[in-house]
C-alpha positions as a printed Julia matrix, in Angstrom:
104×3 Matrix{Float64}:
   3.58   20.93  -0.47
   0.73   22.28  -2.06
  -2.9    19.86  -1.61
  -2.4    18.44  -5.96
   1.17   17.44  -4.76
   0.02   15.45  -1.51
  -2.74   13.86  -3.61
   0.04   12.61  -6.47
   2.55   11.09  -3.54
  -0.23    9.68  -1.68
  -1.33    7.78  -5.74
   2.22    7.31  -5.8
   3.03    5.43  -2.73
   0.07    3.42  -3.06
   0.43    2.18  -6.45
   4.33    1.01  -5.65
   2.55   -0.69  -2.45
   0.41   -2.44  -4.41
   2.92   -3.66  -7.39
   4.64   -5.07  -4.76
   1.96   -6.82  -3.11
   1.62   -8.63  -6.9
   5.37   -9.08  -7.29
   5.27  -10.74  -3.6
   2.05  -13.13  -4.55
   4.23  -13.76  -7.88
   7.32  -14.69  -6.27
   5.53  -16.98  -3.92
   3.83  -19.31  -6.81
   7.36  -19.73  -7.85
   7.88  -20.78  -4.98
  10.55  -18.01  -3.45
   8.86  -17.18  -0.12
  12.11  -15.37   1.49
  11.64  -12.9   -1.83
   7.78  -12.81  -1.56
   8.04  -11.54   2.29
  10.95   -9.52   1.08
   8.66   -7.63  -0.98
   5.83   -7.77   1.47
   7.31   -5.73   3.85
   8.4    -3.19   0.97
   4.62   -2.88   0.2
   4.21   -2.6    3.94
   7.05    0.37   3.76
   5.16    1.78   0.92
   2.08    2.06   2.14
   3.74    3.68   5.64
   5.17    6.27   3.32
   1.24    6.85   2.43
  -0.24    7.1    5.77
   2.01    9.24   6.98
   1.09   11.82   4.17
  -2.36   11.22   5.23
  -2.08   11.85   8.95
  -0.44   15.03   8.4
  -3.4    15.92   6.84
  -5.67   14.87   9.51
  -3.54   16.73  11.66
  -3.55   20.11   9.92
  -7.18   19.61   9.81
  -7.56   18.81  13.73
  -5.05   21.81  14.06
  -7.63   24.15  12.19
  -5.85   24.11   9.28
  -8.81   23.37   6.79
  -8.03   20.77   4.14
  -9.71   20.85   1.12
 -11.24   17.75  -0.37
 -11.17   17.69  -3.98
 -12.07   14.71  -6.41
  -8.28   14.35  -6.5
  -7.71   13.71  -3.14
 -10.5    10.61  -2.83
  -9.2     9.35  -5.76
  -5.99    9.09  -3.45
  -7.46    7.84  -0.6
  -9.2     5.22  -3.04
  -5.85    3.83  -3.95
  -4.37    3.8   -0.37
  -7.5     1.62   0.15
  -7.04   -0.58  -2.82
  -3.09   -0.85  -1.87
  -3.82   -1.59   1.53
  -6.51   -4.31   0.64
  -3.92   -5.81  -1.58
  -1.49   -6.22   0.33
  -3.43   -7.99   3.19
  -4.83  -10.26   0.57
  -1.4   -10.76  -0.77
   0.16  -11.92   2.23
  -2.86  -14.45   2.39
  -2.19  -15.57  -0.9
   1.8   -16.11  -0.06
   0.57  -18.0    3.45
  -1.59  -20.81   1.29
   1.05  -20.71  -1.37
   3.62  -21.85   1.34
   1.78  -24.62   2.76
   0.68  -25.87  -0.63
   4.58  -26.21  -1.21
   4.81  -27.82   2.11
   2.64  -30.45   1.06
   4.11  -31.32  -2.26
């Protein structure tokens, strides 16, 4: 897989991590928390799928396999970021969401 390629599924993974960490939060104000953690962990999967990608390129590059960084690739490794950011503040979001149903 040529360096554009790994920079596309690494976008790719991230942005179905994150749409699911909004689906999740969006399930929970309905009140569906069995389909909110449901799609939790598929963010979780997602974003796996991501780091993975990226390790093997920390690897090559430990290996002495140089990696070049383009404006591509940190555009990538932006939206990991952003995924994995939303995805930890999703699962906050479906925590208070629960306990406000609790109460009412």
């Amino acid at each position: 897989m040529d360096n554009e390629q790994i920079a596309f599924n690494i976008i790719m993974y991230a942005g179905n991590a994150r749409a699911k960490a909004y689906d999740a939060v969006a399930e929970a104000k309905k009140g569906d928390f069995n389909g909110a953690y449901s799609l939790i962990k598929e963010s979780g999967d997602e974003i796996i799928k991501a780091h993975n990608i990226q390790n093997s390129i920390i690897t090559r590059e430990a290996n002495g396999d140089h990696f070049e960084i383009t404006l591509l690739m940190v555009h990538a490794e932006d939206h990991l970021m952003s995924a994995i950011s939303a995805k930890d503040y999703a699962s906050e979001m479906i925590e208070l969401y629960k306990r406000l149903n609790e109460k009412w």
